[in-house]
N, C-alpha and C positions, 0 to 999 in steps of 0.2 A: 613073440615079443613085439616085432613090430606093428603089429596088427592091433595089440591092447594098447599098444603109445598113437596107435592112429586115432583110435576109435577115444581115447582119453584127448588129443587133442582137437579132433571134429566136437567134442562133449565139451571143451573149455571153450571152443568157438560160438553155440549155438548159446553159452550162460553169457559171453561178452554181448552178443548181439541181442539177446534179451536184456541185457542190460542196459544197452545203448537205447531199447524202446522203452524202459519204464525211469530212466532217468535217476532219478532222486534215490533210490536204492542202496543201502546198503549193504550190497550181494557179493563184491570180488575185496577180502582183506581188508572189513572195513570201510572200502572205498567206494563214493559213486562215479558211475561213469564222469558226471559233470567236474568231480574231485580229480578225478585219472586223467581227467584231459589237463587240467592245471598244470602238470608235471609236463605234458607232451612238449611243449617247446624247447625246453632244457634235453630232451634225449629224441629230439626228432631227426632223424637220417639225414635229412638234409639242412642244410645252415641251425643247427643246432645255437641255443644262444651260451653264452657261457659259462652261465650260473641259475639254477633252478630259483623261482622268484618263491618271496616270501610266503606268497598263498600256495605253493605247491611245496612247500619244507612246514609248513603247519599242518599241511594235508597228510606228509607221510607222516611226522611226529603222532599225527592220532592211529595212523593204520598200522594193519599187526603185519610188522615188518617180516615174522615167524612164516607166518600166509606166504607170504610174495615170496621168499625165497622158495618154497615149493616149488612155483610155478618158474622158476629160472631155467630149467632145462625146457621146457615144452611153450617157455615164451615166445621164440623168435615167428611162429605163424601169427598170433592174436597180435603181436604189439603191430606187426606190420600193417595190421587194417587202420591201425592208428599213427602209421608212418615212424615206430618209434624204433630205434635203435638199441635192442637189448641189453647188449653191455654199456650204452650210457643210462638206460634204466636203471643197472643193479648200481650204477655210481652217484646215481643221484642222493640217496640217505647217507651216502661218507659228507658229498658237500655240502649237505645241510644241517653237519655238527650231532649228525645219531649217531648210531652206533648197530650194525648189523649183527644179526644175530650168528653163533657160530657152525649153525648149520648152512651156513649161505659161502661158506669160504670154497 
């Protein structure tokens, strides 16, 4: 078991850093890396800002919020290349008036 959770999260790593080289992508839930960083301030570990800004609450209203929640258990390695903070990740679609899906609870 832990061995196929390794080898699935080395496999989500090497699609973020692919992703991070082709940019403009629409590869990880809809979203492009350039889209995913919009969010990074609102749920970044360190001085985090208060409130996720408008262009990162239009970004998830278009992403399949279905997708991301998947990836809630096996996020804490990939978000952290991006310096984010997991659990203010899975917080950001309540603040910005969505609604999560109920496999995410």
């Amino acid at each position: 078991m832990a061995r196929s959770q390794a080898l699935a999260a080395t496999l989500l790593l090497v699609l973020v850093v692919s992703l991070a080289a082709i940019g403009s992508v629409h590869g990880v839930c809809g979203m492009s890396n350039d889209e995913f960083k919009l969010c990074q301030p609102a749920a970044a570990v360190n001085n985090p800002t208060n409130s996720p800004s408008a262009e990162c609450c239009a970004t998830l209203g278009k992403a399949n919020l279905s997708c991301i929640c998947r990836y809630k258990g096996m996020a804490g390695m990939w978000l952290k290349m991006y310096h984010i903070d997991a659990r203010r990740a899975m917080a950001l679609p309540g603040k910005c008036g969505l609604t999560m899906p109920s496999n995410c609870s």
